[in-house]
N, C-alpha and C positions, 0 to 999 in steps of 0.2 A: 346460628348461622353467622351473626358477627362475629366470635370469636373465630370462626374456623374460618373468615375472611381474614382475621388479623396475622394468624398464623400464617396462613398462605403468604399473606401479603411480607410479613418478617423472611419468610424464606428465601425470599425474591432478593429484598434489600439489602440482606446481609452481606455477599460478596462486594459490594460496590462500597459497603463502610469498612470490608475486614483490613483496610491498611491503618485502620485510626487500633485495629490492636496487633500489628507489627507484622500480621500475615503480608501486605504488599513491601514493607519496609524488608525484608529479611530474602523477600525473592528478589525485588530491586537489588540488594546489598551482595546478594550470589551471584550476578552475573554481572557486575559491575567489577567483579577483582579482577586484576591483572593477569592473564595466563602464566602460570610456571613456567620458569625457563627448566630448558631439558638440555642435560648434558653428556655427552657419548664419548665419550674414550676410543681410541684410535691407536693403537700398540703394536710395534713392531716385531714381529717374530721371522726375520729375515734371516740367511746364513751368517751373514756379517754377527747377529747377535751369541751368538756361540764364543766369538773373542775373547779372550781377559783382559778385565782390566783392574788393577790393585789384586789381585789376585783372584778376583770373583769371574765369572764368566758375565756377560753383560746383561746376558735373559736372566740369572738367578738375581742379578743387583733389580732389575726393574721388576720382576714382580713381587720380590723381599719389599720395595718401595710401595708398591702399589698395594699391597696386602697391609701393610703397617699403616696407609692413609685411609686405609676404606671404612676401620671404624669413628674416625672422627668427623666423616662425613652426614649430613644429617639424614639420618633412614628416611625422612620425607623426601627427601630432594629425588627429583628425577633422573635416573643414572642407566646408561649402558656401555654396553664393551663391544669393540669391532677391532677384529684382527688383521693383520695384513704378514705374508711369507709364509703362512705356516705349511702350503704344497707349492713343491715341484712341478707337477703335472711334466708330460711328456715330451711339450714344447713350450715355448718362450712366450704363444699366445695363452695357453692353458697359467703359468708361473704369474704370469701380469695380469690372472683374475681371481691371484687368490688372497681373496677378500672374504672376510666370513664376521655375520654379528653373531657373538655368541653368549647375551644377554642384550635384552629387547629393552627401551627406555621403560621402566617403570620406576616406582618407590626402591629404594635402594636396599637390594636382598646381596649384601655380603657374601652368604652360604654360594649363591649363585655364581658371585665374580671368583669368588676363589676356588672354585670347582673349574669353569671354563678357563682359569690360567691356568691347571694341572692338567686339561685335556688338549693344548696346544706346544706346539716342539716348534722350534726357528729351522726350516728348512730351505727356503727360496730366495728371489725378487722380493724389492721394496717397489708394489704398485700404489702409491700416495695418492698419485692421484685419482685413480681409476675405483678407491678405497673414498674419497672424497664424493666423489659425484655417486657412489652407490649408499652412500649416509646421506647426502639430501634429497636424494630420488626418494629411496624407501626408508630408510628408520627413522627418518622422524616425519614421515609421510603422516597426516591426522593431526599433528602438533600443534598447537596455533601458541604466539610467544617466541620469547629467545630461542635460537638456537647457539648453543655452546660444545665445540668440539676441543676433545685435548687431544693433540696429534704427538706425538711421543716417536720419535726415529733416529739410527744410529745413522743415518746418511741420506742421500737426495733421491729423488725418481732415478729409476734406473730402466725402467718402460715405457721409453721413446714419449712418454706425457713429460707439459709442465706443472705443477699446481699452480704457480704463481698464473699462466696466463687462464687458468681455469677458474680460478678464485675472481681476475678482474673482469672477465665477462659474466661473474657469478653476481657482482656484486653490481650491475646494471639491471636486476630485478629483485634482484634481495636483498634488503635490507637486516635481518633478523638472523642471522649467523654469525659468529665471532668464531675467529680459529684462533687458540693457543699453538706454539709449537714448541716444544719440547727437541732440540737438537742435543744429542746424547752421543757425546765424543766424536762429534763430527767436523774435521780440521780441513774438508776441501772448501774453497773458497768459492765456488760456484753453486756449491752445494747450500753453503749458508748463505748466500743470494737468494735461491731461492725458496727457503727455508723460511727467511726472512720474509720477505715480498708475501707469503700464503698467508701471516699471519697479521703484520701491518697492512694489508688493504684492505681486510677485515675488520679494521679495528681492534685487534686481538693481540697479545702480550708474546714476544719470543723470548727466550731463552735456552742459555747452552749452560751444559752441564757435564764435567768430567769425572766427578765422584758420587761415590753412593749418598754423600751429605748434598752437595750440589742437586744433586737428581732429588730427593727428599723433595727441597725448601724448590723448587721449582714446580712441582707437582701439588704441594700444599701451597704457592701462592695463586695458585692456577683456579684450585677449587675452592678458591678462598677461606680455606680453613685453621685458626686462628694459634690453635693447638698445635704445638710444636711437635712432629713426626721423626721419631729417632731413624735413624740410615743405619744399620749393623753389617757393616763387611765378614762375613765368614769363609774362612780358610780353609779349601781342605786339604 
């Protein structure tokens, strides 16, 4: 009868000692890390990007670039794609909603991103902003942590939005998004105003870029990847 009192009674006391052998120490230590920052790509596939520039068209320079950075990116890290231009639709209101995520933030699946840049064509409108507020509404809806956008565009809003005045009343409750922007041969000066303004109220890095090297080293200082990403202009 003692014994099977002793048992009993070890049964009981065990959870209340198991941090002295690392069982509480290791759950404390799991929920005490820092959330992942999650990072989402923002890519223009607008009529404008069909252009040439140095001989390339400006959609094959940016996803030659973007496909050349994606394996030095670390496959843990948090990563997605959201496109902006790639429909027309039938009016001006349908063109200024086409906004599409066509990789969800998860661990970073290459195979993925480089499938959905072979499934999108530059067709329309540059909706920035309307493409902004549909990334912190829904895809990184759940997140908790950084959020990190790289906004990647050959030119400004062109859908009667600002970003910049959407970003300063953004950042009157949130704190936790940082916008990169990426301007890509874009020489209006209203344009880089507001190009500008999306990315410093956020705290976030701008830069312009006119060549496929330029585009490279902006896009790797962005995702801060240390590994130098060749830029290959092809001719055809």
């Amino acid at each position: 009868m003692k014994k099977l009192l002793f048992v009993m009674l070890s049964l009981i006391l065990l959870p209340a000692f198991a941090g002295d052998y690392g069982v509480y120490d290791s759950y404390n230590y799991r929920f005490s890390q820092e959330p992942e920052e999650q990072t989402l790509f923002i890519l223009d596939f607008s009529n404008s990007m069909t252009e040439y520039l140095d001989g390339q068209s400006k959609i094959d320079m940016m996803i030659d670039t973007v496909r050349n950075l994606l394996p030095s990116i670390n496959p843990d890290s948090m990563v997605g794609l959201r496109v902006y231009g790639h429909k027309m639709g039938f009016t001006p209101f349908e063109a200024c909603r086409a906004s599409t995520l066509m990789v969800p933030i998860t661990r970073l699946n290459t195979q993925s991103m480089n499938y959905a840049l072979e499934k999108v064509h530059p067709k329309g409108m540059t909706p920035i902003t309307f493409s902004l507020k549909q990334a912190i509404k829904y895809d990184f809806a759940g997140f908790r942590g950084k959020k990190h956008i790289i906004l990647l565009t050959d030119g400004g809003e062109n859908c009667d939005e600002s970003p910049c005045k959407y970003v300063m009343e953004l950042i009157r409750t949130r704190k936790d998004v940082t916008i990169d922007v990426i301007a890509f041969n874009v020489s209006d000066e209203d344009d880089i105003d507001q190009l500008k303004c999306t990315s410093l109220v956020t705290s976030g890095k701008f830069y312009t870029a006119n060549t496929a090297a330029e585009l490279a080293k902006s896009l790797q200082n962005s995702t801060k990847v240390q590994k130098k990403v060749e830029a290959k202009i092809i001719t055809k």
